[in-house]
PyMOL commands that place a pseudoatom at each C-alpha (Angstrom):
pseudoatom trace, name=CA, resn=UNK, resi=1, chain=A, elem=C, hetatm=0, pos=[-4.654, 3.510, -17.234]
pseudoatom trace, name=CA, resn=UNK, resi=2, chain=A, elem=C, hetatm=0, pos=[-8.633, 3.365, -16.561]
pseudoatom trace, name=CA, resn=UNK, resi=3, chain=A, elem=C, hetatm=0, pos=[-10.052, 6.484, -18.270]
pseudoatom trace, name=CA, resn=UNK, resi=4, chain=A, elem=C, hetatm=0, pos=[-13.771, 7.839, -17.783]
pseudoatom trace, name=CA, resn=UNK, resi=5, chain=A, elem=C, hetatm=0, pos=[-16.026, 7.935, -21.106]
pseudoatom trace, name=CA, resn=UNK, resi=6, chain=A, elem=C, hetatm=0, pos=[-14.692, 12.143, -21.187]
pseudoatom trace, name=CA, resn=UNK, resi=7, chain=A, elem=C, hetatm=0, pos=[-11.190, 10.093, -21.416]
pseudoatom trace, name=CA, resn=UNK, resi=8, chain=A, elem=C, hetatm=0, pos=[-10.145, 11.983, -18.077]
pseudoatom trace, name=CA, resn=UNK, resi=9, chain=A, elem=C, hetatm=0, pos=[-8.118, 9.616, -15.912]
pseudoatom trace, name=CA, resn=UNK, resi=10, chain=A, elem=C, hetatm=0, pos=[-9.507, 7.349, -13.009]
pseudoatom trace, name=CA, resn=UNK, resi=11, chain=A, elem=C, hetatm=0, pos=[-7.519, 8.134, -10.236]
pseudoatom trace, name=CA, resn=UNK, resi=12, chain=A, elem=C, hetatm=0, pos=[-5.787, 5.920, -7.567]
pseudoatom trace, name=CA, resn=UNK, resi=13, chain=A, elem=C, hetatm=0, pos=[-7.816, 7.367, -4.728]
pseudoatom trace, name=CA, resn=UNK, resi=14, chain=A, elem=C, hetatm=0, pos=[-11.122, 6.526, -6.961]
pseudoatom trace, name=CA, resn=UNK, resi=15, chain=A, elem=C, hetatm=0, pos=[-9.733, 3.304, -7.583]
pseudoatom trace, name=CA, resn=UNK, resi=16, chain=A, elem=C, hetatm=0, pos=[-9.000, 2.780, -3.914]
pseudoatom trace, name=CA, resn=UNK, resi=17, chain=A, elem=C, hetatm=0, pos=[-12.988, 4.053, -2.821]
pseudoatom trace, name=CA, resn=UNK, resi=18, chain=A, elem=C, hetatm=0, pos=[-14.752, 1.984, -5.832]
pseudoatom trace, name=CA, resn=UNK, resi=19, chain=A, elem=C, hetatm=0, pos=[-13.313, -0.978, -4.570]
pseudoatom trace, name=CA, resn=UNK, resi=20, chain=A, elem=C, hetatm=0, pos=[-13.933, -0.822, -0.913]
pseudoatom trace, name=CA, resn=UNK, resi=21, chain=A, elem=C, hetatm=0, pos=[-17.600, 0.300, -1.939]
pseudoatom trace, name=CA, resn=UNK, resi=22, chain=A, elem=C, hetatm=0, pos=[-17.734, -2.695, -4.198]
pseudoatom trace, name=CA, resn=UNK, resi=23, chain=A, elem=C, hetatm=0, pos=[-16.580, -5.137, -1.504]
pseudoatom trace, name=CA, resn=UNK, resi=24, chain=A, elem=C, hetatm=0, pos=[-18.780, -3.234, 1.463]
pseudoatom trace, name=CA, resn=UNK, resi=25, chain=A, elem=C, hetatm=0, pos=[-15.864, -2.648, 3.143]
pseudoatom trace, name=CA, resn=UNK, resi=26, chain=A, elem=C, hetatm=0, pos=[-16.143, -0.535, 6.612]
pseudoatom trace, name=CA, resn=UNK, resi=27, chain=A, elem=C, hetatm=0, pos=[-14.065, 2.250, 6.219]
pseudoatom trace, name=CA, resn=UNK, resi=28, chain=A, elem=C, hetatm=0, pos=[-14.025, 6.397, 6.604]
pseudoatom trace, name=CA, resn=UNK, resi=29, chain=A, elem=C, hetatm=0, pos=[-12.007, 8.835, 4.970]
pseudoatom trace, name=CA, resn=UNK, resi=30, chain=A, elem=C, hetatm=0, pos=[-10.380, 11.394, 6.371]
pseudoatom trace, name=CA, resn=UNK, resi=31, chain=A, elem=C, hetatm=0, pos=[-9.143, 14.920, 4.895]
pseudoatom trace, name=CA, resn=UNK, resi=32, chain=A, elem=C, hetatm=0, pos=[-5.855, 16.074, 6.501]
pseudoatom trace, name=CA, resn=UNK, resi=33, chain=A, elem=C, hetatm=0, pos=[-2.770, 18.427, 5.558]
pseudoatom trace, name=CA, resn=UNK, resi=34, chain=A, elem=C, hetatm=0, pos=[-0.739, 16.607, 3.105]
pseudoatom trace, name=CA, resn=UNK, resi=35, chain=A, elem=C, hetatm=0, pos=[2.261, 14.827, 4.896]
pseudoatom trace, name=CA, resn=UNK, resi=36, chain=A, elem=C, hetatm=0, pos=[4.143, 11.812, 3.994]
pseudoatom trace, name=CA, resn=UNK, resi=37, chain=A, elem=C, hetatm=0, pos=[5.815, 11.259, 7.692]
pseudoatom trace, name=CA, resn=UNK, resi=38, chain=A, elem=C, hetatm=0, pos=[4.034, 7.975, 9.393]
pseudoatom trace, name=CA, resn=UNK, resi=39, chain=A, elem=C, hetatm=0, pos=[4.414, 9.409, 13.125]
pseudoatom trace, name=CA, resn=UNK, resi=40, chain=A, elem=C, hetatm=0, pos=[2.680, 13.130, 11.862]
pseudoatom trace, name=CA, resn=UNK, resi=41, chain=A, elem=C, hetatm=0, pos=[-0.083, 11.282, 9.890]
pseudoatom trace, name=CA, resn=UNK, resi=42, chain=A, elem=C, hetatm=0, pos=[-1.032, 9.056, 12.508]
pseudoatom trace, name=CA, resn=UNK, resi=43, chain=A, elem=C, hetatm=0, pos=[-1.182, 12.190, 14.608]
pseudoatom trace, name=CA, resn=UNK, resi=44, chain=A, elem=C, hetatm=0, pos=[-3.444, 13.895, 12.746]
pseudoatom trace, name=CA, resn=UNK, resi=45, chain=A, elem=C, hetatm=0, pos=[-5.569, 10.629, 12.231]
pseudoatom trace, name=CA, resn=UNK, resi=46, chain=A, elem=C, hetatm=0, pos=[-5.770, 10.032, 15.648]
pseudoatom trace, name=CA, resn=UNK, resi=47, chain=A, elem=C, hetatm=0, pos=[-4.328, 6.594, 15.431]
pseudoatom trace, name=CA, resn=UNK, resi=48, chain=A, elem=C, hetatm=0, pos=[-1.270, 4.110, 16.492]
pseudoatom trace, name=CA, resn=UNK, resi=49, chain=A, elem=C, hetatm=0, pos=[1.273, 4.680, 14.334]
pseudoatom trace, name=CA, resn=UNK, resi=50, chain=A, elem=C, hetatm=0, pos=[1.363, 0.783, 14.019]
pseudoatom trace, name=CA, resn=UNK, resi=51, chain=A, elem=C, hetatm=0, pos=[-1.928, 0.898, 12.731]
pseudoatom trace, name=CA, resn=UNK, resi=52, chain=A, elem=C, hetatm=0, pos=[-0.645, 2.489, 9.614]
pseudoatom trace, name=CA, resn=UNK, resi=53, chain=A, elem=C, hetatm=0, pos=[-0.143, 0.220, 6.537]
pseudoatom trace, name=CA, resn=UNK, resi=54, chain=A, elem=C, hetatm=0, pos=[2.963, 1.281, 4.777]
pseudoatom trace, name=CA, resn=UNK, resi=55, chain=A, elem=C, hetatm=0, pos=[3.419, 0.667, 1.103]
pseudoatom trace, name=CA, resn=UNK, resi=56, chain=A, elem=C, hetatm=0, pos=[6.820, 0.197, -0.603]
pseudoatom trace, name=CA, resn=UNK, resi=57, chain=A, elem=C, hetatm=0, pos=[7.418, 0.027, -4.297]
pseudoatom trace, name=CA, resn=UNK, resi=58, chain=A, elem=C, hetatm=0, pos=[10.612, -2.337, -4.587]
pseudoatom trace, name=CA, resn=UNK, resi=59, chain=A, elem=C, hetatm=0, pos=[12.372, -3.813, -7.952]
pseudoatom trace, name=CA, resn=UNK, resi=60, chain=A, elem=C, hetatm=0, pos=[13.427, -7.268, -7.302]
pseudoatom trace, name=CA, resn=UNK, resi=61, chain=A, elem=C, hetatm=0, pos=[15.791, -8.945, -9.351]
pseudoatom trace, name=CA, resn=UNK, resi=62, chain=A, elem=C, hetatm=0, pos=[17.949, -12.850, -9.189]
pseudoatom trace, name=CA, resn=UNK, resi=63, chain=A, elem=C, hetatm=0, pos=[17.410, -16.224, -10.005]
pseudoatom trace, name=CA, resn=UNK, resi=64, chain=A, elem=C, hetatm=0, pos=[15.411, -15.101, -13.533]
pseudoatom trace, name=CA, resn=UNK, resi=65, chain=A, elem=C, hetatm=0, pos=[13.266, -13.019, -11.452]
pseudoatom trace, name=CA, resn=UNK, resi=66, chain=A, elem=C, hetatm=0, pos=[12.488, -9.391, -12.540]
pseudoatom trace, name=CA, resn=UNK, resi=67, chain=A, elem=C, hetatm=0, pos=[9.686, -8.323, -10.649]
pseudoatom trace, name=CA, resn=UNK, resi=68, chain=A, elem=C, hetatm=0, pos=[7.972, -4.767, -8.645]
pseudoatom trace, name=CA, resn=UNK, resi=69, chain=A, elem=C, hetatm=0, pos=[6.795, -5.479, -5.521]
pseudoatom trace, name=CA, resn=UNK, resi=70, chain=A, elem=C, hetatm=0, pos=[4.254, -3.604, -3.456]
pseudoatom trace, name=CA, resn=UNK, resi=71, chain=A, elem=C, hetatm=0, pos=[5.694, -4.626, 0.222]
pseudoatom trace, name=CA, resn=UNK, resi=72, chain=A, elem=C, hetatm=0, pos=[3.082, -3.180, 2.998]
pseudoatom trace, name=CA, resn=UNK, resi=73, chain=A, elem=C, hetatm=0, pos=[3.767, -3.823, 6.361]
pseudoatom trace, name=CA, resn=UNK, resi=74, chain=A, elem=C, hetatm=0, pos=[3.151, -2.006, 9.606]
pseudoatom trace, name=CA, resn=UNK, resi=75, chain=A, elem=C, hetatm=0, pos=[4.235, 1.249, 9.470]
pseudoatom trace, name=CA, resn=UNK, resi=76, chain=A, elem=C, hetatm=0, pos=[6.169, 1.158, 12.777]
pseudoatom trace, name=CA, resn=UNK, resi=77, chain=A, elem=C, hetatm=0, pos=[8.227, -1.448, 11.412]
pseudoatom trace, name=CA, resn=UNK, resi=78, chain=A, elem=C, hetatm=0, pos=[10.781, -1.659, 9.334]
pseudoatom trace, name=CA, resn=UNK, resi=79, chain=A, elem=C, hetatm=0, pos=[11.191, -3.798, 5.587]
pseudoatom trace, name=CA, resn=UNK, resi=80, chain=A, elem=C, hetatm=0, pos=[13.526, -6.229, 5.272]
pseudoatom trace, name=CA, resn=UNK, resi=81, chain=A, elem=C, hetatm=0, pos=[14.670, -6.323, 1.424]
pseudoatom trace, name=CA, resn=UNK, resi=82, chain=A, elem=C, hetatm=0, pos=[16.179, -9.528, 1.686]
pseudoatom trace, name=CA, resn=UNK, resi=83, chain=A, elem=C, hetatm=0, pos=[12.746, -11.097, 2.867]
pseudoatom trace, name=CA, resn=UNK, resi=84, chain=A, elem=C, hetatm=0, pos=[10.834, -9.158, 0.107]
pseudoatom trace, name=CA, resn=UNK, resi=85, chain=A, elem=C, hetatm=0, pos=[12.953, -10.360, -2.609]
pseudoatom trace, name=CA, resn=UNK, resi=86, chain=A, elem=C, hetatm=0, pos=[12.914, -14.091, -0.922]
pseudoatom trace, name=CA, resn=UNK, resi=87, chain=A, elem=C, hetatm=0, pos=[8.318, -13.751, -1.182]
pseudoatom trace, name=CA, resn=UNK, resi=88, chain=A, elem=C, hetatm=0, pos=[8.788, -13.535, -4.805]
pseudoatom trace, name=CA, resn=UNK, resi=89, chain=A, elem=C, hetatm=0, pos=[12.146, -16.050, -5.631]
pseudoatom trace, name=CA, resn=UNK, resi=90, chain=A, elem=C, hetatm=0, pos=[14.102, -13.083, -6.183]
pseudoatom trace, name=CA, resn=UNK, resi=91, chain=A, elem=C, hetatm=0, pos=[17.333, -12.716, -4.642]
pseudoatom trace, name=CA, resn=UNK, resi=92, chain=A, elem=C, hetatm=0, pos=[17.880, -8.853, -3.800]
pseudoatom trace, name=CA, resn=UNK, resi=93, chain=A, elem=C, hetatm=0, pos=[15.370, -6.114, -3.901]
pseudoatom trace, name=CA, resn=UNK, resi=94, chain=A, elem=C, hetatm=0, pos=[15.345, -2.137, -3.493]
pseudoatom trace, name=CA, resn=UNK, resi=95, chain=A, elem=C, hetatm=0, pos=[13.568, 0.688, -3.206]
pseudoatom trace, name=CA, resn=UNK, resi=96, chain=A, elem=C, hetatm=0, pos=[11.705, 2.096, -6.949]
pseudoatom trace, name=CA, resn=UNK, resi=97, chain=A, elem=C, hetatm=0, pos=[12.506, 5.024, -8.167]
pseudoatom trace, name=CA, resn=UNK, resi=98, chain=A, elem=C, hetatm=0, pos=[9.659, 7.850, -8.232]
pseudoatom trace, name=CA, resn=UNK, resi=99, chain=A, elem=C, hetatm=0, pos=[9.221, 7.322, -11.969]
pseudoatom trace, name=CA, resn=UNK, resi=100, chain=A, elem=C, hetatm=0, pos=[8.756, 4.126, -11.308]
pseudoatom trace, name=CA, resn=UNK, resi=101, chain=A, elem=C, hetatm=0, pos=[6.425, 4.634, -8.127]
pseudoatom trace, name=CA, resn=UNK, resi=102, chain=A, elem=C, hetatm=0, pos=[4.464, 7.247, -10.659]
pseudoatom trace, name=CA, resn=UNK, resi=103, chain=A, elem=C, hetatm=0, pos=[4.136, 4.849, -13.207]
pseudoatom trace, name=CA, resn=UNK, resi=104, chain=A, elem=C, hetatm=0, pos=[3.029, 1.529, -11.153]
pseudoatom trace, name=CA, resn=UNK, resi=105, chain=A, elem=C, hetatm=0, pos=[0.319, 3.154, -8.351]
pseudoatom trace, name=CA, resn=UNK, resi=106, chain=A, elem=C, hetatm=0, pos=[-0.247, 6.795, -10.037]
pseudoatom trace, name=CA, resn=UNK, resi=107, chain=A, elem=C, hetatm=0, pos=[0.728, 7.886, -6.728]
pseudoatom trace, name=CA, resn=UNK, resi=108, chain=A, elem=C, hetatm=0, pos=[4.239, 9.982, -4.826]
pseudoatom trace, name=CA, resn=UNK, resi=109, chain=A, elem=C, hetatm=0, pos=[6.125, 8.232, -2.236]
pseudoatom trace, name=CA, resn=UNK, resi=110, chain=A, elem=C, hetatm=0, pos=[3.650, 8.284, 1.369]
pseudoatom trace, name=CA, resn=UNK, resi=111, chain=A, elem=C, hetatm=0, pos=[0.399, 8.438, -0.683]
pseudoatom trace, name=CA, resn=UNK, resi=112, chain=A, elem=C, hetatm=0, pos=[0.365, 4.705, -1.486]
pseudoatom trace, name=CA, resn=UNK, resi=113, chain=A, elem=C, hetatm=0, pos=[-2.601, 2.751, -0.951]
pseudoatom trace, name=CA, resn=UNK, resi=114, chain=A, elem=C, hetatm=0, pos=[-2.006, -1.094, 0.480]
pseudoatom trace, name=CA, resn=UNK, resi=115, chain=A, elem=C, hetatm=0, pos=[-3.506, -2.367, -2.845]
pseudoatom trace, name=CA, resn=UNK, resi=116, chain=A, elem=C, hetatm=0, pos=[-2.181, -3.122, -6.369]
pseudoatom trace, name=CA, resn=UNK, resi=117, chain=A, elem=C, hetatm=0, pos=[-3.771, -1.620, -9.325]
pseudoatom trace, name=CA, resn=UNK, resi=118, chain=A, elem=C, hetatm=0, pos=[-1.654, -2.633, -11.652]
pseudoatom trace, name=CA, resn=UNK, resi=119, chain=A, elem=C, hetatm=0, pos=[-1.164, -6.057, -13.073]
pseudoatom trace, name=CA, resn=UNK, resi=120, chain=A, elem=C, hetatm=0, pos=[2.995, -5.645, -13.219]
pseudoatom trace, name=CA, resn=UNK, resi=121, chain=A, elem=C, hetatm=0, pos=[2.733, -4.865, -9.140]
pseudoatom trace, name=CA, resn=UNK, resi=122, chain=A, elem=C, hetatm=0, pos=[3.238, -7.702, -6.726]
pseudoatom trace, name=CA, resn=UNK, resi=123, chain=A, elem=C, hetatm=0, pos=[1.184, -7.546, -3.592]
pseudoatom trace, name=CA, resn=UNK, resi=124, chain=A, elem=C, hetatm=0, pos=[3.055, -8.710, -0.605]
pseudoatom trace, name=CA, resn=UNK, resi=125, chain=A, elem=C, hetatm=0, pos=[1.475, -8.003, 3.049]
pseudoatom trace, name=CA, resn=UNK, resi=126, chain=A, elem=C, hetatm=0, pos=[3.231, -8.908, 6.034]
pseudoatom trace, name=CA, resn=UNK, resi=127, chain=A, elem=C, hetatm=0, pos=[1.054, -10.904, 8.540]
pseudoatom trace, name=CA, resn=UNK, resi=128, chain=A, elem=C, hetatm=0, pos=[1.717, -8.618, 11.696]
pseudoatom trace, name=CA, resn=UNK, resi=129, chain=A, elem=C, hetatm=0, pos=[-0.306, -5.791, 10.095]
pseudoatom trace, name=CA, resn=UNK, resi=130, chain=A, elem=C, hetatm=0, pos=[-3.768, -8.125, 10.364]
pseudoatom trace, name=CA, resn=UNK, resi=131, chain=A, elem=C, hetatm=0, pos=[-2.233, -8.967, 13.806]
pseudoatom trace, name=CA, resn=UNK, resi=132, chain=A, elem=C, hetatm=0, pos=[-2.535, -6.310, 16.293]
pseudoatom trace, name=CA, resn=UNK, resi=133, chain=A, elem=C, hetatm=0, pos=[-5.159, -3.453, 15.217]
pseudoatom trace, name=CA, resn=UNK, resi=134, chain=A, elem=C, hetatm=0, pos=[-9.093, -3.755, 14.393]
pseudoatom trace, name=CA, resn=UNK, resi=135, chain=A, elem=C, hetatm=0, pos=[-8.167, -1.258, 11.831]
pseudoatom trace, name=CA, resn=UNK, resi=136, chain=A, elem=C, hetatm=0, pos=[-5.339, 0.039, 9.924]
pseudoatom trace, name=CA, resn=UNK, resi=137, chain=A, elem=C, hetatm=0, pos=[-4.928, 3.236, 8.272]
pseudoatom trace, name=CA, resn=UNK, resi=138, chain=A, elem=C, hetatm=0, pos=[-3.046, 4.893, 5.044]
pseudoatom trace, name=CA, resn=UNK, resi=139, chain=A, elem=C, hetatm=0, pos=[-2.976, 7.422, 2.804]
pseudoatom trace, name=CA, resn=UNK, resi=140, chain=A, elem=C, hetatm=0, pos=[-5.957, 6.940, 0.291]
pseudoatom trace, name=CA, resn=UNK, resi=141, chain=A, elem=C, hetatm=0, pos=[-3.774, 7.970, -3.157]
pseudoatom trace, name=CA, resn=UNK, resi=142, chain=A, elem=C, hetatm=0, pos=[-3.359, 11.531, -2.393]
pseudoatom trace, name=CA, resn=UNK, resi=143, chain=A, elem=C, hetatm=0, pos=[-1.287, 13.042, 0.627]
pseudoatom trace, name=CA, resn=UNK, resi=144, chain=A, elem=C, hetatm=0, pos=[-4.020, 14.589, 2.192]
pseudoatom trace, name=CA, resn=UNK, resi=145, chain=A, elem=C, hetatm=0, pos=[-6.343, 12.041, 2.091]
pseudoatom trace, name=CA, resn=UNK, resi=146, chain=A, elem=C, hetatm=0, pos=[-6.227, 8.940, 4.500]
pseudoatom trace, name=CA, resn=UNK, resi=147, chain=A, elem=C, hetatm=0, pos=[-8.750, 6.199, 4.910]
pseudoatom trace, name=CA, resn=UNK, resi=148, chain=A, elem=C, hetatm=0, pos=[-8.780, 3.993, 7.868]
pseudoatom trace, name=CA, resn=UNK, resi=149, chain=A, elem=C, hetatm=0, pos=[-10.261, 0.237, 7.231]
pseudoatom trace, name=CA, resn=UNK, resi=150, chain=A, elem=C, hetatm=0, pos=[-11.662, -2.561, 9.133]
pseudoatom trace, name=CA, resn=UNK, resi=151, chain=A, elem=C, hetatm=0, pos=[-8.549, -5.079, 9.396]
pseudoatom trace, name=CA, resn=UNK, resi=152, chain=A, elem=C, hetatm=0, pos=[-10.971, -7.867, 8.361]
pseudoatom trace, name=CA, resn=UNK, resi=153, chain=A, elem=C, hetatm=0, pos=[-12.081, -6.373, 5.660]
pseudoatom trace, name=CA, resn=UNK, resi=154, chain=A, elem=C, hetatm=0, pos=[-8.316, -5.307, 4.105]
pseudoatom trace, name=CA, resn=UNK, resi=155, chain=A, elem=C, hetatm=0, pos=[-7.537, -9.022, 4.459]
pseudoatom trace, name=CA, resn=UNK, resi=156, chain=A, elem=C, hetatm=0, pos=[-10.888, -10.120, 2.314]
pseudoatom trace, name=CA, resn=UNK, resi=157, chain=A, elem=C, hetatm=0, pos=[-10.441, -7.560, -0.328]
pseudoatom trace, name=CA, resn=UNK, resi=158, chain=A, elem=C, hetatm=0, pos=[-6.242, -7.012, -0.141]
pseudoatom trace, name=CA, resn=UNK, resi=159, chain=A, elem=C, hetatm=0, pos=[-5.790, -10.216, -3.279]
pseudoatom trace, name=CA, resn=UNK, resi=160, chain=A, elem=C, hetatm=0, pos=[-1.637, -10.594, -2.798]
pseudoatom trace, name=CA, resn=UNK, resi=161, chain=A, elem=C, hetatm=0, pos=[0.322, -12.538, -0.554]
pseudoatom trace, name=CA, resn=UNK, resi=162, chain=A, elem=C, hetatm=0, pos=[0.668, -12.698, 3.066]
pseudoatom trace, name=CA, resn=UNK, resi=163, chain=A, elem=C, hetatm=0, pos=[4.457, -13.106, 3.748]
pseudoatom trace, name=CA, resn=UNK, resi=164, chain=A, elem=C, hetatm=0, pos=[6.833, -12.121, 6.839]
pseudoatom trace, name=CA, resn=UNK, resi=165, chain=A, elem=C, hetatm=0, pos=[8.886, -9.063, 5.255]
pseudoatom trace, name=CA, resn=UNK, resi=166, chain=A, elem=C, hetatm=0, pos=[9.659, -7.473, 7.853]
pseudoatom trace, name=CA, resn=UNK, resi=167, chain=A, elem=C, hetatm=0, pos=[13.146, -7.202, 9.739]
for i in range(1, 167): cmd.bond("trace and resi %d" % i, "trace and resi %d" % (i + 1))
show_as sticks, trace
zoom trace
């Protein structure tokens, strides 16, 4: 875990802002009662919920493959484990647990950035989310925080692999 020279932690959501500012990414951030529900966030952003990019922690497992995956996808669409566990050469795949979750982004379930910070945490995007929005929009590492980025931007800076996961 990053720590700042007072050996305080460096938190997902200042991750998450550091590295769009690095990358001059066009983005806001919005401040919001904390929800976790796609439809009530997008709501409250004032966006499709399609534009949302959803971020699921899996554990995939087969054919010598032990690996977490961070699957985003469009939030009004639904993963398909099978095709998750197939972008890495796994063979089955399922949801983390919230230790897990805790441990690999720092963040609870719905606060999940579409971006890996950690080296053990696969990035897999599926290609619809770049398809059908200018920008896309997600919870910034804390519930009540959501950021909504240019599309062309999150596919510059995003670093994982582009892969149909969804059913």
């Amino acid at each position: 875990m990053a720590l700042y020279k007072d050996g305080t932690p460096v938190t997902t959501h200042e991750k998450l802002i550091a590295l769009l500012d690095q990358h001059k990414a066009r983005y806001r951030v919005m401040e919001h009662s904390a929800t976790g529900k796609c439809e009530a966030v997008a709501e409250i952003r004032g966006t499709e919920v399609g534009q949302g990019a959803k971020a699921l922690v899996c554990h995939v497992k087969g054919n010598g493959i032990k690996q977490h995956v961070l699957a985003v996808l469009p939030a009004d669409q639904q993963a398909d484990l099978s095709k998750v566990a197939e972008a890495v050469g796994g063979r089955r795949a399922s949801l983390a647990s919230p230790a897990e979750v805790d441990a690999l982004t720092g963040c609870v379930f719905g606060a999940i950035p579409p971006f890996s910070f950690h080296p053990d945490l696969q990035l897999v995007v599926d290609p619809l989310l770049f398809e059908r929005y200018d920008e896309i929009a997600f919870n910034a590492g804390l519930l009540e925080k959501s950021v909504v980025l240019n599309v062309a931007d999150y596919s510059a800076i995003h670093n994982g692999n582009v892969m149909k996961i969804i059913c």
